[in-house]
C-alpha positions in Angstrom: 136.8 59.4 75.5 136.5 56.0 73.8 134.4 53.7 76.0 138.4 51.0 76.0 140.7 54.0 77.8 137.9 55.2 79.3 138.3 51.7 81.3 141.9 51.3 81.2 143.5 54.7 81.9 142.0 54.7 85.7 143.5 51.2 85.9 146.7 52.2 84.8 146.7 55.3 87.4 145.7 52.5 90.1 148.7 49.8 88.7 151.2 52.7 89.4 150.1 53.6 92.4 150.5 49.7 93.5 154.1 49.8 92.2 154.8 53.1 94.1 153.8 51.7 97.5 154.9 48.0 97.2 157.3 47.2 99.8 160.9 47.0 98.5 161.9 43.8 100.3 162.2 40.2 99.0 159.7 38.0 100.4 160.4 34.3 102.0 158.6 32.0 99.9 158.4 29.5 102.2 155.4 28.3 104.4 156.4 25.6 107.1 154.0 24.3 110.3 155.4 22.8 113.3 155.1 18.9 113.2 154.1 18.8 109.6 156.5 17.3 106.7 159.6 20.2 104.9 157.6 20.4 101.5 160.2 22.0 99.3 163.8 21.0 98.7 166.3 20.9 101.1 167.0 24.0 102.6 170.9 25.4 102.3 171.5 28.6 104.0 172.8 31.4 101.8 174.5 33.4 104.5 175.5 33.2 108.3 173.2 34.0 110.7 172.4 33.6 114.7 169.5 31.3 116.0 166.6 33.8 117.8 165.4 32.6 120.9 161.5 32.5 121.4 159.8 35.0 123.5 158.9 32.1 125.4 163.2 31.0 126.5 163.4 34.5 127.0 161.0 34.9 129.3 161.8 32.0 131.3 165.8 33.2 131.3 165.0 36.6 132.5 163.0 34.9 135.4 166.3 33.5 136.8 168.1 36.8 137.0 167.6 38.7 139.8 167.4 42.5 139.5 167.0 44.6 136.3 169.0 46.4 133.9 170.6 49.7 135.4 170.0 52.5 132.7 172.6 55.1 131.6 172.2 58.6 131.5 174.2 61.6 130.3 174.5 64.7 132.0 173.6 67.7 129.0 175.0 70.8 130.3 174.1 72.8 126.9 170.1 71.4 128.2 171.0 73.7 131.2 172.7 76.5 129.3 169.7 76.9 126.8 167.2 76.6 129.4 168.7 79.9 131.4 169.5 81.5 128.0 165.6 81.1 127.2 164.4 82.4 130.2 166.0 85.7 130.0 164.4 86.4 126.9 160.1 85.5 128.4 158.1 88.0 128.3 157.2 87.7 132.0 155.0 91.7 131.5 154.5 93.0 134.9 155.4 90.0 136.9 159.5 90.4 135.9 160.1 90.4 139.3 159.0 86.8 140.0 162.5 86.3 137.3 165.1 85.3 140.4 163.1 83.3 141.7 162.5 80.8 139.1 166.1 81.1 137.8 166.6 79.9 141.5 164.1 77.5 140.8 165.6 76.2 137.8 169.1 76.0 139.1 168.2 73.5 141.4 166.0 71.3 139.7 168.8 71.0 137.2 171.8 70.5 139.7 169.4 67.0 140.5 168.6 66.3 137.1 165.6 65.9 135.4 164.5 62.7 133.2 161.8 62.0 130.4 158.3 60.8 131.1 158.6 58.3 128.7 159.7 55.1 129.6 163.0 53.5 128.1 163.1 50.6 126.1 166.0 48.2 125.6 166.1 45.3 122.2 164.6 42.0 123.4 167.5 39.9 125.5 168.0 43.2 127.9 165.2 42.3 130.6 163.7 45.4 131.8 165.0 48.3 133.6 165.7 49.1 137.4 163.1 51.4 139.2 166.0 51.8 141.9 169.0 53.5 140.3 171.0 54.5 137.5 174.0 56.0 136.2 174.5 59.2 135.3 177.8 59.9 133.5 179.5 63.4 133.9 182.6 65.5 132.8 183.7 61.6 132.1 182.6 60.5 135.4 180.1 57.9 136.2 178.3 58.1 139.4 175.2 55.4 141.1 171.9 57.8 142.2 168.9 56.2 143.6 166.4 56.9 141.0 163.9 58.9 143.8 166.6 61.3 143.9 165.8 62.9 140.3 163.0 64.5 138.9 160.7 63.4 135.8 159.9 66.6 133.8 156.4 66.3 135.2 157.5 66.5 138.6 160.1 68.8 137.8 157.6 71.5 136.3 155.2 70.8 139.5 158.5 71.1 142.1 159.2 74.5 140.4 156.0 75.9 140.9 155.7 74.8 144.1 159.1 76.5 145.1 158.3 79.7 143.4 154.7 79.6 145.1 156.7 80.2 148.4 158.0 83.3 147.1 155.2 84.8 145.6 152.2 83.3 147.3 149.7 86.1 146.0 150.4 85.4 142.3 149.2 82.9 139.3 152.2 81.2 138.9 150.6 78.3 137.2 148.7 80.6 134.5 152.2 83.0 134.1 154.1 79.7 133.7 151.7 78.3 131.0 151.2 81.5 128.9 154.9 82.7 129.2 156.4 79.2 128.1 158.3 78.5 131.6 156.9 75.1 131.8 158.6 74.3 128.5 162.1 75.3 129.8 161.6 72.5 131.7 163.4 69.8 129.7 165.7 66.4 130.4 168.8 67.3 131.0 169.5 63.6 131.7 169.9 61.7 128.5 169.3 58.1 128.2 171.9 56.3 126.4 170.7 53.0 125.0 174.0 51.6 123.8 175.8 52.3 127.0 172.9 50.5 129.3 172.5 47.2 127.4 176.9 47.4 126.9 176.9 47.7 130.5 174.3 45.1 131.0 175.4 42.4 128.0 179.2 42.5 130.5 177.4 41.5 133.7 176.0 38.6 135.0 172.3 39.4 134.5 172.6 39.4 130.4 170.3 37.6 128.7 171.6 37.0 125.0 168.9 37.1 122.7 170.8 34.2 120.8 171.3 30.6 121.1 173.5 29.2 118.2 174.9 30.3 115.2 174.2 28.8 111.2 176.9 29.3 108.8 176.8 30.1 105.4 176.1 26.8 103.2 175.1 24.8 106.3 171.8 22.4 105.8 168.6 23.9 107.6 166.2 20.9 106.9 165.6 18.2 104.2 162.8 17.8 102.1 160.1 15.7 103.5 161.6 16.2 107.3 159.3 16.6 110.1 159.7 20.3 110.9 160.3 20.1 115.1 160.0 22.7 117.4 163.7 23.1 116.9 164.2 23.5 112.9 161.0 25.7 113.7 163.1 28.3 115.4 166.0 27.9 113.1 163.4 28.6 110.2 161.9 31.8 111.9 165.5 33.0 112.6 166.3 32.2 108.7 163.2 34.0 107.7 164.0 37.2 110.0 167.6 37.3 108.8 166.9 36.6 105.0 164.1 39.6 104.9 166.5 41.8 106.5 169.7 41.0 104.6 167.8 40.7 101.3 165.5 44.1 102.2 168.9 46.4 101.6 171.3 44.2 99.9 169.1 42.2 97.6 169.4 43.3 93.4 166.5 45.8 94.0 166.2 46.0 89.9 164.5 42.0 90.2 162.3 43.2 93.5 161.0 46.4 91.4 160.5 44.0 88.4 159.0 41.5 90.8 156.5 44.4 92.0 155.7 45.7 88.7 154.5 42.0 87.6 152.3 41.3 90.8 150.4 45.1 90.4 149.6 44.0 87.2 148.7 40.8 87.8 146.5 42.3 90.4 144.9 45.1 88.4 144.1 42.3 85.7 142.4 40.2 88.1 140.1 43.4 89.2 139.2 44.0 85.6 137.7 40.7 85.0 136.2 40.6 88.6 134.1 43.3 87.3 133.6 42.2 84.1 132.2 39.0 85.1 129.8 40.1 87.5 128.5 43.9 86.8 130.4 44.9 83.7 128.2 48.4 83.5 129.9 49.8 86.4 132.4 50.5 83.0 129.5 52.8 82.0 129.3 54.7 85.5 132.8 57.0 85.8 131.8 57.7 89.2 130.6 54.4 90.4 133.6 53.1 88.7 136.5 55.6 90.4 134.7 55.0 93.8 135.7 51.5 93.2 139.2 52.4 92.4 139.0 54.0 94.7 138.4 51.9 97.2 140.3 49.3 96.1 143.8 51.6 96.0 143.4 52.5 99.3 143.0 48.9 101.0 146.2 47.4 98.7 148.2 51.1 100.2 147.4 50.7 103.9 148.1 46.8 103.5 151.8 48.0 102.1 152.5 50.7 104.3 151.3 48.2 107.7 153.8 46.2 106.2 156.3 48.8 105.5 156.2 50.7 108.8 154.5 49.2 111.4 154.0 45.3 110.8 153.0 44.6 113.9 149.8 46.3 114.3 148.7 45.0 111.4 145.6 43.0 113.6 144.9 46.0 114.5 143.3 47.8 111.1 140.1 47.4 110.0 139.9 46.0 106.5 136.4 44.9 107.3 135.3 48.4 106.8 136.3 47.8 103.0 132.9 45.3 102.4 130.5 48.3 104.1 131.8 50.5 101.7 131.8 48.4 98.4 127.9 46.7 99.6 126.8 50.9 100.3 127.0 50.8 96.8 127.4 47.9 94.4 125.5 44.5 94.9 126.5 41.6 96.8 128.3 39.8 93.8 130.8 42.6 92.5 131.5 43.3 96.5 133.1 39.6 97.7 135.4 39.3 94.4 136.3 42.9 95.0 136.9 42.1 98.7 139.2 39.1 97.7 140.8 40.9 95.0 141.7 44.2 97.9 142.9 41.9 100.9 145.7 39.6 97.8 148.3 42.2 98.9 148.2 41.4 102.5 147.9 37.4 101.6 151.5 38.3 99.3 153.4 40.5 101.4 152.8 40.0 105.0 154.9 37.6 106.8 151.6 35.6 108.3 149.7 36.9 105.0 147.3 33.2 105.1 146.2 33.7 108.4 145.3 37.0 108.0 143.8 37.0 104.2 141.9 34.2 105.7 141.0 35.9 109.2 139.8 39.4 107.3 137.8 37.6 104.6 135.7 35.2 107.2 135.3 38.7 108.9 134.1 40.4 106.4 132.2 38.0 104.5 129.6 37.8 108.0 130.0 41.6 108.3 128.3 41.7 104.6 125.1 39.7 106.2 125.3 41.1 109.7 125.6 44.5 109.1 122.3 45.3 107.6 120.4 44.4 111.3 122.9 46.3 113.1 123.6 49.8 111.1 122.0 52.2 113.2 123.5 53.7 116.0 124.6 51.7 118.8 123.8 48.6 117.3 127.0 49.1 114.8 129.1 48.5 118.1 127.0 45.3 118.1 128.2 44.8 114.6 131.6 45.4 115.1 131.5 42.8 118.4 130.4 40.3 115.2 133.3 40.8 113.7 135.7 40.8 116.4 134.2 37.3 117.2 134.3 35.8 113.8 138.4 37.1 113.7 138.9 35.7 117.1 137.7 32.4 116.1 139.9 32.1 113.4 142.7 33.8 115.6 142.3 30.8 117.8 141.9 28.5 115.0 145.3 29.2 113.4 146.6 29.0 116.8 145.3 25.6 117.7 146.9 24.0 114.3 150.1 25.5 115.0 151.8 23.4 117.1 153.7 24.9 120.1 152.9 28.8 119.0 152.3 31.2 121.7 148.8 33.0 122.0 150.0 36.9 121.6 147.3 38.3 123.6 147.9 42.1 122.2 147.1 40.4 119.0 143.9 39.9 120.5 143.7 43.6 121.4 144.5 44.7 118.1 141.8 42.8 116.6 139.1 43.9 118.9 140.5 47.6 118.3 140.5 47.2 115.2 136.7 45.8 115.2 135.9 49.3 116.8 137.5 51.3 114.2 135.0 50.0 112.0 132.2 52.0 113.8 134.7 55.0 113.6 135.9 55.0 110.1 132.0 53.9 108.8 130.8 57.5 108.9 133.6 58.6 105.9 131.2 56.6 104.0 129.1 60.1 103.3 132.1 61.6 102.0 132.6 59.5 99.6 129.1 60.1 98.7 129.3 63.4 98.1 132.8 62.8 96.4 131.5 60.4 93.9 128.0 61.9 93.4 126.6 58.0 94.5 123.4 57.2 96.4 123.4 55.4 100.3 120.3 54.3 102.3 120.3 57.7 104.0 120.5 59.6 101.0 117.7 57.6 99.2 115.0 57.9 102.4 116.1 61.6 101.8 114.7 61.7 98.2 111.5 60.1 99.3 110.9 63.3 101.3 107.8 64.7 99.1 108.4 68.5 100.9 112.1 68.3 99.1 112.0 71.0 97.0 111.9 68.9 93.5 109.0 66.9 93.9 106.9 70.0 95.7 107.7 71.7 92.1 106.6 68.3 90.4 103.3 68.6 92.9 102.4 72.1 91.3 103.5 72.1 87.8 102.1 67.9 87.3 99.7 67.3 90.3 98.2 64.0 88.7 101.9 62.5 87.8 102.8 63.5 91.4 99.5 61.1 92.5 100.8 58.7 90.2 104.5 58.3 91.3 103.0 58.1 94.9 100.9 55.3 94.0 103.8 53.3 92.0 106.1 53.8 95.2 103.3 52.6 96.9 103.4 49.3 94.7 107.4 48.6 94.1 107.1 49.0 98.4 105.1 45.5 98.1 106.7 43.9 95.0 110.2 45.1 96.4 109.9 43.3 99.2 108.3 40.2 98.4 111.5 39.5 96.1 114.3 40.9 98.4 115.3 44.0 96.4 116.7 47.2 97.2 113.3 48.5 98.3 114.8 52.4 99.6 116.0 52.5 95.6 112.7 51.6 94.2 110.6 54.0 96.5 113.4 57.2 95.3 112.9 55.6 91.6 109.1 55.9 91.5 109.1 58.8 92.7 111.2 60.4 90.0 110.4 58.1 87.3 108.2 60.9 85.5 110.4 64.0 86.6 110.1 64.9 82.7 106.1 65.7 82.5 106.6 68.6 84.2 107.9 70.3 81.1 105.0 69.6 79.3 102.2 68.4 81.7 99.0 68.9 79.9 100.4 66.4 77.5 99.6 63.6 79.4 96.0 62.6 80.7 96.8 62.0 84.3 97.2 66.2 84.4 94.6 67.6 82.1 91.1 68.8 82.8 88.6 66.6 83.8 85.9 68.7 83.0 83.3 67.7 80.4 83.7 69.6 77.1 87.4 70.8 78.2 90.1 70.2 75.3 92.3 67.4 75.0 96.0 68.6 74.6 96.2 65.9 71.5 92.8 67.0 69.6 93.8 68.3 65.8 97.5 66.8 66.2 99.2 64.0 64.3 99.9 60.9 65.8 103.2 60.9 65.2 103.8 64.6 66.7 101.4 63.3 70.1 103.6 60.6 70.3 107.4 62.9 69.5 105.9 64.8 72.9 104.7 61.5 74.7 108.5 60.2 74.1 110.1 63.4 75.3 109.5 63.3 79.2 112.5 61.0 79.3 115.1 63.2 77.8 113.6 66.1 79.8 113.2 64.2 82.8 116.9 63.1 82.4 118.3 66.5 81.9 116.3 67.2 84.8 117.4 64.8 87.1 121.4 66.3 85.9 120.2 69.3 86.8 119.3 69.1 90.3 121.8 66.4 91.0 119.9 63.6 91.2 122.4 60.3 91.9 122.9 58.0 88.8 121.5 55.3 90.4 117.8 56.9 90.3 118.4 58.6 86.9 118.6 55.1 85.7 115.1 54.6 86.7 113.6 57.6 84.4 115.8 56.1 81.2 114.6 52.5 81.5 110.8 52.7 83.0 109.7 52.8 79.5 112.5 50.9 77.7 112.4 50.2 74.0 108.5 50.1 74.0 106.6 52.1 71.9 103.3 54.8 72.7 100.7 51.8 71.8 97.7 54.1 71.5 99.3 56.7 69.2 101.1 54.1 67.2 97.6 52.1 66.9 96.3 55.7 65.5 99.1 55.9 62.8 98.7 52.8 61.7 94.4 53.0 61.8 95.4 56.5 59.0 96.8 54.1 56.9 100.3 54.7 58.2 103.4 52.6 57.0 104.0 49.9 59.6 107.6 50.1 59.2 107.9 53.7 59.6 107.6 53.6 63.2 110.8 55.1 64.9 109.0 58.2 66.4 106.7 56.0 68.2 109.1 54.2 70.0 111.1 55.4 73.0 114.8 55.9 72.7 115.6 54.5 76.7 117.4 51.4 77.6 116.3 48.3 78.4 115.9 47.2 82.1 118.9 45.2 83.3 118.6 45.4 87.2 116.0 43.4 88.8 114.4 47.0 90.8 114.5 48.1 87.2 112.0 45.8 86.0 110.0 45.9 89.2 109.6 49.9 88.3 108.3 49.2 84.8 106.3 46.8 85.2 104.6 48.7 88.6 104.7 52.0 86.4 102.6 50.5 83.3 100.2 48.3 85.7 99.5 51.1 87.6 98.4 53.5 85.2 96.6 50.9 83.2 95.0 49.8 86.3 92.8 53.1 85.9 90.9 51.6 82.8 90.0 48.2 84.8 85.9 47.8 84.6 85.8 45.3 86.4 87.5 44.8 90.2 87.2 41.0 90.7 90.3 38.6 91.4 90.0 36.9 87.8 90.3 40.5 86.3 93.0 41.3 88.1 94.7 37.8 87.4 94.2 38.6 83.5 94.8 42.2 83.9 98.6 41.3 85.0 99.7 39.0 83.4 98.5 40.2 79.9 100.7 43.6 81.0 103.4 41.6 82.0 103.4 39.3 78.5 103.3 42.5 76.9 106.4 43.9 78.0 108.1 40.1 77.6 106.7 39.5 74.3 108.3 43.1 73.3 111.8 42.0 74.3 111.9 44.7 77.2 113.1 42.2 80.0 115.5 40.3 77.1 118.8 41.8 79.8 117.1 41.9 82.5 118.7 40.4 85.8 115.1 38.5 87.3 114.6 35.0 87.8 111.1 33.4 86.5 110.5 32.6 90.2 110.8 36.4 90.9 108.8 37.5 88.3 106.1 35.5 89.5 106.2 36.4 92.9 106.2 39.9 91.3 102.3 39.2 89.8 101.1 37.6 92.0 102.1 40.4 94.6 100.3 42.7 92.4 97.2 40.9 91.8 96.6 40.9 96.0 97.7 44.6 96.0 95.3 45.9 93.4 92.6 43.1 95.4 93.8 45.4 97.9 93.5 48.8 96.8 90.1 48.1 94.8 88.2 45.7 96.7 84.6 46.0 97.3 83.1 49.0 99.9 79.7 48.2 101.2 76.6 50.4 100.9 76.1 52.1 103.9 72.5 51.7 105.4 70.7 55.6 105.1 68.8 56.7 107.6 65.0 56.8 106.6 63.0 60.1 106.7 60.0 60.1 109.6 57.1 62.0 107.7 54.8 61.4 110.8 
């Protein structure tokens, strides 16, 4: 596929799947604080609508009554019917006989009544429910129990048992109940009725109406440059609550789709140039590139269906969890804009959508820096305490500057549940591994295992490359570090770098006899033919690494460890014969240049270290030249012309080298021998 719809075709797949899951609502455009000036025009209502208390008048109302709300029930006689109907047809086996009795049972729990577990809930302005008695409406009659007098289904199934226990005290009633289905006969056949309760309750002198005012159509909510009071406040938040609902069914749904389809686009665009501006090869990388999609997709989807379903629990999920996925992965500067880009749909669609774009980006901007001292075992709980702190600041924060707004402590809940998630929802992290073929920590310390199975064959076929990748892992360790790279990637990297010589291992020095008079694989061959077989343990090693699955990421290494340089000896040779210096293209190798900083750390630690071999002298001034002529060389040749390294970088590259190869040949004194006692 052509390298443009090989971009844009996964975009397109993600913009429709934003349009699909968009809420279908209109959105108040409005964003108004308590004791700060109306910014927009005046406000006119478009419609009638009632003036919501806050929780807070509601509260304090409720206070003054005395008592609760009595709940209605119905009496279900078909519950009852059913229930005898069922039991006929158990298969009770050899314990028939117990039948009666729990039809007896049955009858009587029944001729009480029997209630749900679950407790009732009436719409706000109802109070609460009595815990003394209720009504329970029959054959059009409607009668006051005390509420002890009924049973709950739990106590209902344990009151059977009990009274069938009596009767038949030598059998397991309990396990015949369970595995015949007798416990689940036992259903309400007392039916709340919602209407009729808060009816009954809205007529009696305990109401408390949810209400306090009516707006009418065309009437003027606030001026423009008004002070917005505690008062217009509330008639604001009723607006707002009315206008979504009114204009959520009734609105011309053919502007809110066109409306939708407009802000997908606008954000798939904005993802396209966030990673074109800061790691356009991930383009290049299908894999790396869908697991981004990915990613992305998934955070804009739960943000719309919190918002569609379930908007208040929306403190509750754990979009911090989207930065430890995205920094697994991709480096700190395509992960932030990414971030941003994910958490728009919750800043456009949610009715606090500042607050919490704001309170899920402050979160997971520290998570990003926190998370790699604390993501090992318990210490991710530590991690997600982090972010549960850094939320709750900003909770507070948006709190504080809102004038007069009540601190929802279940918000508070929700945010340290959600913190926790994070530690629950990190391990799906290896699935996506697997999924997308990419490369985590774990799975790179897991390629540095030299008893894997690939680098025990590169041990046996290539025993002096195997040496050699040991002691360039050895050297990215040091230079990794002392420039704050992705050390766990260099160490995998080195030691696959050379994956190709096993094809062909007498080919290169490092393997081939040491033994005086043995042949040299390249004695009697043309330079040009030495060099063709040189070149080719990079294809090889490539088809390799596809063949056992190696991860991109470390594939990478074994394309660009070599670059666009050329073999130097055999090319020196060709050109010593009286070869044509501008007939040169099978001397050079046919890789890419580095562009990642852990990719010039490899080749520059790859070609030092071999070269390193030739040294004659092991003093610091050698080692001082000996760098940074191999370094000049690879500048000079146009290898690090892409490459993503500062000069301050590369020099603390050299200079780490020089002290590790101080290191690794300094001086060994001459042990004192023992002389021989001829006496």
């Amino acid at each position: 596929m052509p390298r443009i719809p090989r971009r844009l075709v996964p975009l397109a797949i993600v913009f429709a799947v934003l349009v699909l899951f968009m809420p279908r609502t209109a959105k108040f455009n409005y964003d108004y604080r308590k004791g700060s000036p109306w910014p927009y025009e005046t406000l006119v209502s478009q419609f009638d609508f009632p003036i919501l208390k806050t929780e807070e008048q509601l509260m304090e109302e409720r206070e003054k009554v005395d008592g609760g709300t009595v709940p209605y029930y119905r009496w279900s006689d078909d519950v009852v019917n059913n229930a005898v109907k069922s039991l006929q047809g158990l298969e009770l086996g050899s314990l028939s006989r117990v039948r009666p009795a729990i039809a007896s049972g049955m009858a009587d729990l029944y001729s009480k009544g029997v209630i749900s577990d679950a407790k009732e809930k009436l719409d706000r302005g109802y109070g609460v429910l009595s815990g003394e008695v209720i009504y329970i409406q029959r054959n059009k009659r409607v009668s006051e129990y005390p509420r002890s007098e009924v049973y709950k289904v739990s106590d209902a199934r344990n009151q059977l048992l009990a009274d069938v226990s009596r009767a038949w005290p030598d059998v397991n009633l309990d396990s015949l109940f369970k595995r015949s289905g007798v416990y689940d006969l036992i259903v309400p056949n007392l039916v709340f009725d919602r209407t009729m309760t808060e009816l009954s309750h809205a007529e009696s002198a305990a109401y408390v109406s949810p209400t306090s005012g009516y707006v009418s159509a065309e009437q003027k909510i606030v001026n423009k440059g008004e002070i917005v009071t505690p008062e217009i406040a509330q008639i604001l938040d009723s607006y707002k609550a009315e206008y979504n609902k009114v204009f959520g069914y009734e609105g011309p749904r053919i502007l809110l789709v066109l409306g939708d389809i407009l802000i997908a686009l606008a954000l798939v665009v904005i993802l396209y140039f966030c990673i074109f501006f800061t790691h356009r090869e991930i383009f290049d990388k299908p894999k790396r590139y869908f697991y981004l999609l990915t990613v992305f997709t998934l955070t804009a989807v739960a943000s719309f269906l919190v918002e569609r379903i379930a908007p208040n629990v929306v403190y509750l999920m754990p979009f911090a969890i989207v930065v430890l996925y995205l920094q697994a992965f991709f480096p700190k500067r395509v992960v932030l804009p990414v971030y941003m880009v994910s958490l728009l749909p919750l800043l456009i669609f949610s009715g606090n959508g500042v607050e919490l774009f704001f309170l899920f980006l402050s979160a997971g901007i520290v998570s990003m820096n926190t998370f790699k001292y604390f993501n090992r075992g318990w210490l991710q709980f530590v991690n997600a305490l982090v972010i549960f702190g850094v939320e709750l600041l900003v909770f507070f924060g948006f709190r504080l500057i809102d004038a007069g707004h009540s601190l929802v402590w279940i918000n508070v809940l929700q945010l340290l549940g959600g913190a926790m998630l994070t530690v629950a929802f990190y391990p799906l992290i290896f699935v996506f591994e697997r999924m997308f073929n990419l490369v985590s920590t774990t799975r790179l310390v897991e390629l540095t295992d030299t008893n894997n199975k690939l680098l025990r064959e590169l041990n046996a076929k290539a025993p002096g490359t195997f040496q050699h990748s040991l002691q360039v892992m050895n050297m990215v360790d040091e230079a990794g570090h002392s420039v704050h790279a992705n050390v766990p990637l260099l160490r995998a990297a080195a030691l696959y770098h050379d994956l190709g010589k096993m094809n062909n291992p007498l080919c290169f020095i490092e393997n081939s006899s040491r033994t005086p008079g043995s042949p040299n694989y390249h004695d009697g061959k043309d330079p040009r033919e030495s060099a063709r077989d040189i070149i080719a343990h990079v294809a090889d090693g490539l088809a390799i690494a596809k063949a056992n699955k190696l991860p991109d990421e470390v594939s990478d290494f074994i394309q660009t460890h070599h670059g666009t340089s050329f073999t130097a000896s055999f090319y020196n040779q060709y050109l010593n014969e009286g070869g044509d210096p501008a007939d040169v293209e099978d001397f050079h190798y046919k890789g890419r240049k580095p562009r990642t900083k852990e990719e010039v750390i490899l080749m520059i630690c790859d070609s030092v270290e071999a070269a390193s071999r030739t040294l004659k002298e092991y003093t610091p001034e050698a080692f001082d030249k000996f760098v940074e002529a191999m370094v000049a060389a690879k500048e000079n040749s146009g290898q690090f012309a892409q490459a993503e390294i500062t000069i301050r970088e590369m020099n603390i590259v050299k200079a780490t080298l020089k002290n590790y190869l101080q290191q690794l040949y300094h001086e060994r004194i001459e042990y004192t021998q023992r002389e021989e006692n001829n006496d």
